[in-house]
N, C-alpha and C positions, 0 to 999 in steps of 0.2 A: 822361560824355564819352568818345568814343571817337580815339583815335588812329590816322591815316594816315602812311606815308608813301610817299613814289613818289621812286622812284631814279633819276639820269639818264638813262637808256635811258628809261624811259617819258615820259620831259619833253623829248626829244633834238629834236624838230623841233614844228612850231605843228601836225601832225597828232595828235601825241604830247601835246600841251596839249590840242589838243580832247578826246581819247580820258578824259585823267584828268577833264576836265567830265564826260564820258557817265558816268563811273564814279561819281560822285559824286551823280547825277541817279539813275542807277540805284540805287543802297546808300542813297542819304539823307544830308543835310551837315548837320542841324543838331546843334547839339552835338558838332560835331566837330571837332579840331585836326589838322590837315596838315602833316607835315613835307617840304619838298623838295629836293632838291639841285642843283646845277648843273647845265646842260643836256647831253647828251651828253658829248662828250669835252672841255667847257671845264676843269676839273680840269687836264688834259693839256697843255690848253695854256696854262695859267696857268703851271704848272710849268717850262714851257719860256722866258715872258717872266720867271722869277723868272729862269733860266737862263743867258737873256743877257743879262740885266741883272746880271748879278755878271761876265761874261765881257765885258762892254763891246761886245756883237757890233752891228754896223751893221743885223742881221736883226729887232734889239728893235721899234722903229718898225714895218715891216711886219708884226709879229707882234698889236701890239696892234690894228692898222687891220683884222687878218681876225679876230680877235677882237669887237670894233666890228659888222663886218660880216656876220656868222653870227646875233647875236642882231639887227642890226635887219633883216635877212630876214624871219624868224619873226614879228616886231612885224608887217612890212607883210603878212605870210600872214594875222594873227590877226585885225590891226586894219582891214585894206585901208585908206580914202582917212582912215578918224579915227587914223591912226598918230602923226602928228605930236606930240602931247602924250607918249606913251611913249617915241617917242625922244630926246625933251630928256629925260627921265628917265637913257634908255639912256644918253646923250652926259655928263649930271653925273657919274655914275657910272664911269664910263672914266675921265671929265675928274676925280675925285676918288683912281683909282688912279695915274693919270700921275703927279699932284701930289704925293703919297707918294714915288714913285719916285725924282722930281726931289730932292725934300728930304732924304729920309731920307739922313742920314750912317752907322746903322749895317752897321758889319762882319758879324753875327749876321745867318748866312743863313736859319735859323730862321725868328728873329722876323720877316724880308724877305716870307720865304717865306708864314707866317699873315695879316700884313696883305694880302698881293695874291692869294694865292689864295683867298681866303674872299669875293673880287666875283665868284667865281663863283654863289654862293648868292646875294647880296645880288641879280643880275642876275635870276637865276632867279625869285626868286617873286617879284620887282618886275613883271616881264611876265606872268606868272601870273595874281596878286592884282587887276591892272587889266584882263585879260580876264577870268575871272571876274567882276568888278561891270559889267562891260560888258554880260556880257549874263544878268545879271539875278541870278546868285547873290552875293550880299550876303556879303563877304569883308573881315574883318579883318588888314591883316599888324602882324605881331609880328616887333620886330629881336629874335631869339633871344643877340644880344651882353648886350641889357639882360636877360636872363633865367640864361641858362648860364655859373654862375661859377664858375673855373677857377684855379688857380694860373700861371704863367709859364713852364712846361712845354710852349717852343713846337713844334708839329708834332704832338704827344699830348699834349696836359696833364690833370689830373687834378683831376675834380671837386670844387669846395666845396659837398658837400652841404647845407649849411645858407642858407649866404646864397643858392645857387639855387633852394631851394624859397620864400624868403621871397619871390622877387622875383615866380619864375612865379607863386605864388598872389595876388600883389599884380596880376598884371598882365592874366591870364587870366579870363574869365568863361563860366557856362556861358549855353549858347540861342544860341549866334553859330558862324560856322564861320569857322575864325582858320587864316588861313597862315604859316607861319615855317622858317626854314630850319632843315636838317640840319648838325653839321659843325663848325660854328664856336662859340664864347662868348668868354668878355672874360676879362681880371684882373683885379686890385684898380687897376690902372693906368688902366682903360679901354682896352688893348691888344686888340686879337683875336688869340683863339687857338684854335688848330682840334684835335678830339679825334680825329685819326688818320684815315688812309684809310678812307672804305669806315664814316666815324662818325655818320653820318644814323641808321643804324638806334639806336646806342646813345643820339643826342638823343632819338630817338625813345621810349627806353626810360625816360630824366629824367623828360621831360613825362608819361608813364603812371603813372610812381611819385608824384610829388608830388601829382598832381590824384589819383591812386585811379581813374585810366580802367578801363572795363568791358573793353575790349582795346586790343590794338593790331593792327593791318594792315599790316603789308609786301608793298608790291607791283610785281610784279617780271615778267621777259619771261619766265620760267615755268612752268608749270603749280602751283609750291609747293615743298619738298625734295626732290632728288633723292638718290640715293644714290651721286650721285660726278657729276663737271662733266663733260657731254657734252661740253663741246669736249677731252676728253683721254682720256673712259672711254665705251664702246661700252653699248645695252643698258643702259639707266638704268633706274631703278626709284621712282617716287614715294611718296613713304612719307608715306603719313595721319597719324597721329601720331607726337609724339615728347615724350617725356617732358622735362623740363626739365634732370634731370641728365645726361641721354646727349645733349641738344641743347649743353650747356655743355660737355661732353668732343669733341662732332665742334668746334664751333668753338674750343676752345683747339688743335687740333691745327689747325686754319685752315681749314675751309671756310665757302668765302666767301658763303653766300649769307647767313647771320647773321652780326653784327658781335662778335667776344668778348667785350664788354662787355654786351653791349645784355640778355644773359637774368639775370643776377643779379638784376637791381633789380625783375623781372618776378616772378620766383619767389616774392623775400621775399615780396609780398602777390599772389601765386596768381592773375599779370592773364594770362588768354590770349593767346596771339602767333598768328597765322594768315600764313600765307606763301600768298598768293594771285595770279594770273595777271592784269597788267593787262590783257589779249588776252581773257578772260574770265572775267568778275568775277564770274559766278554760280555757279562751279566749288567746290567744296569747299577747295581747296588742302589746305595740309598745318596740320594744327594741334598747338600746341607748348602742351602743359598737363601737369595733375597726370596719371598714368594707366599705360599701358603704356611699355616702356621705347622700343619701335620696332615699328611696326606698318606696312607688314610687316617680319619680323625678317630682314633681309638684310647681305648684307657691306656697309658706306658708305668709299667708297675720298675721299681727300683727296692732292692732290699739291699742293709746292711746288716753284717752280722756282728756280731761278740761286740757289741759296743755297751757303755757303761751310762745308767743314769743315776744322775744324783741329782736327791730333792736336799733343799735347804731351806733353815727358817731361823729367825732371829732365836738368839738365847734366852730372851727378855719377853718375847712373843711382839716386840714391836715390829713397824712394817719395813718392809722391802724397799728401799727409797733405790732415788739413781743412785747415791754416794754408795751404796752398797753392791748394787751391781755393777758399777764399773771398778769398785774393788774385785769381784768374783773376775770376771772380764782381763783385768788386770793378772792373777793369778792361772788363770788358765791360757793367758799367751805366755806366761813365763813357764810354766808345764809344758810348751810344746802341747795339747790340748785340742782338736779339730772338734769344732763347735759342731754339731750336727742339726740341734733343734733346741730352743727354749719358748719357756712357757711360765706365768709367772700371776703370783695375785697379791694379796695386799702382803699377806706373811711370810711368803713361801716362793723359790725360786728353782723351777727342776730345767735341768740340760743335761740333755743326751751328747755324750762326747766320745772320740776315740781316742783308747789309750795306745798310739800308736807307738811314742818312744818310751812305753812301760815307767813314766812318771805318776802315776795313778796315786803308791803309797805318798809320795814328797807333796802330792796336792792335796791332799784330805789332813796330814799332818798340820798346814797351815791354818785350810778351812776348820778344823774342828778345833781350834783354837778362836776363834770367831764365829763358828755357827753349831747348830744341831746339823748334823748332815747324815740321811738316809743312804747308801749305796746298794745300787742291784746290776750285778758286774752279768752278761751274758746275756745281754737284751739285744733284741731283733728291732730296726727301723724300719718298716715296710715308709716309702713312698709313691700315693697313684698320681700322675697329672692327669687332669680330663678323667675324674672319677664318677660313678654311674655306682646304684644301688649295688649291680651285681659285681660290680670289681670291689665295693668295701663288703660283700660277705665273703669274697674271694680271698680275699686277707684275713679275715673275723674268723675262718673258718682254721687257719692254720695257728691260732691264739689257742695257750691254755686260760691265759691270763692276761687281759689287758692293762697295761700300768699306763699310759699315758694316750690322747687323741686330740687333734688338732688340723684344722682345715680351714682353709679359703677357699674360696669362689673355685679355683680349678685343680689345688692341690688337697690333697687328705694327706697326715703323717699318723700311725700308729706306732706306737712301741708295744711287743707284746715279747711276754718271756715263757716259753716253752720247756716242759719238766724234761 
């Protein structure tokens, strides 16, 4: 069996459905599992009706009506005058997230958060799955909740290995081509909970591991890896292979075209990954196996944005032992906190972290009861692997100010903060 998946850009509008049909028609679906994600920028704005829904804003209502109104556009593009049975589909669906909204008492913006944004998926290959059988490919959907079991780790929660593989193998067959979402799975509660921004690919990665898929397919607006995100780096370079270890080192430093989870599970059992161009399927892309480290061997630049560094130092001006940084450590997995870079000397301890679930104020309240602590909120992370004098003035050069530098053998990390 082989593995798909198509990220929302390529599912963004009913052109974007048709296009992943071609693609499918072209490469062949039998025997194949599709993972898909929410359509465009629904994600976004799910986020935002989670948004005002905890702010009480009058805006909530209109929010979910263009919500509503985005996907049954696409239904009537797909379906033209046979739409009607999809939109009572569209309509339970909506009418099943309101009803969550209405009821749910709890305070856990989390948990708020995994129940209402994971009908973006549910939305998505619901209109997907019934244009496909419409016209003519014979499509299974699979709620990926009853498959992907997860612990109560809402917004990233983390895999139960065991009872997910007993479920997908219970539930999965091969000769059929099965659609299931990216993104989401359950708990031992029947909760849904979603494995991180940007976690379709690593669903994607579950479903390959458990079944033993021949690969997987990611596919994306394109051409396959680049060596640094055109919309920030000039002069990009497509790199054909990538080894599995240097593909898990660009993605734990964060670039985003893989998901950081999604290559372990790949590697253990040696399943090929292909980063391929929904715009054209016949293209080589980039392939991610056993082999050379990087081919071609060039600089791969990765930037983060709006992240936050704080420097720290004793009250007393004593040093920095372990016992205090694994207190710091301690306090920033309880912030929810994504550690990006540290760096550290006898009195003084700076990390760059993301304030992704907006706990920023609750952790400097703690620390500044324990330490002096410096903050400078809206710092850039440039990281190069396989850096060359001319890739660190490439970086040096978009610095007003350098606050932080750090490098080994193949990686350089800057932070710099720009007026």
């Amino acid at each position: 069996m082989r593995i798909y998946k198509f990220g929302g850009a390529s599912v963004k509008d009913a052109a974007g459905v048709k296009n992943m049909a071609k693609v499918l028609k072209t490469t062949g679906y039998k025997d194949t599992l599709v993972i898909v994600s929410a359509m465009g920028k629904t994600t976004n704005a799910l986020e935002e009706i989670v948004e005002l829904y905890f702010n009480a804003s009058p805006d909530f209502t209109a929010q979910l009506l263009a919500l509503e109104q985005f996907h049954q556009e696409i239904i009537s593009d797909l379906m033209g005058d046979q739409d009607a049975p999809l939109k009572d589909k569209l309509k339970a669906l909506i009418g099943e997230m309101k009803t969550f909204l209405s009821n749910t008492k709890s305070p856990n913006y989390s948990f708020v958060y995994d129940q209402t944004v994971s009908f973006g998926e549910l939305i998505s290959t619901t209109i997907i799955a019934h244009y496909l059988n419409h016209i003519g490919l014979e499509t299974q959907w699979l709620d990926a909740r009853s498959c992907v079991k997860t612990d109560d780790y809402y917004r990233d929660a983390n895999l139960d290995w065991e009872a997910t593989s007993t479920h997908i193998n219970a539930a999965v067959s091969s000769g059929k081509l099965i659609l299931s979402q990216g993104f989401i799975g359950s708990d031992s509660n029947n909760f849904t909970t979603t494995l991180g921004r940007e976690g379709s690919d690593y669903s994607a990665a579950i479903f390959a591991y458990v079944l033993g898929a021949t690969s997987v397919t990611i596919w994306k607006d394109v051409p396959g890896v680049l060596n640094g995100d055109p919309r920030h780096f000039q002069d990009t370079v497509l790199l054909n292979q990538i080894s599995y270890r240097e593909a898990i080192e660009l993605a734990f430093y964060g670039a985003s075209v893989i998901h950081p989870k999604t290559l372990q599970p790949l590697q253990r059992k040696e399943i090929p990954l292909f980063v391929k161009s929904f715009i054209e399927p016949e293209g080589a892309g980039t392939a991610v196996s056993k082999g050379k480290t990087l081919d071609p061997h060039v600089p791969c630049y990765i930037l983060k944005q709006n992240q936050v560094l704080l420097k720290l130092s004793s009250l007393d001006f004593s040093f920095i032992v372990e016992k205090n940084i694994s207190e710091i450590f301690a306090l920033l997995s309880q912030c929810q906190m994504r550690v990006e870079l540290i760096q550290n000397s006898a009195i003084s301890f700076s990390v760059v972290v993301n304030n992704k679930y907006n706990r920023l104020e609750e952790l400097l309240q703690i620390l500044r009861s324990k330490f002096k602590v410096d903050v400078t909120e809206g710092v850039d992370l440039f990281t190069i692997r396989h850096f060359d004098q001319a890739a660190k003035e490439k970086v040096r050069d978009q610095a007003d100010k350098i606050l932080l530098e750090q490098r080994t053998k193949e990686t350089l990390q800057v932070v710099i903060k720009r007026d």
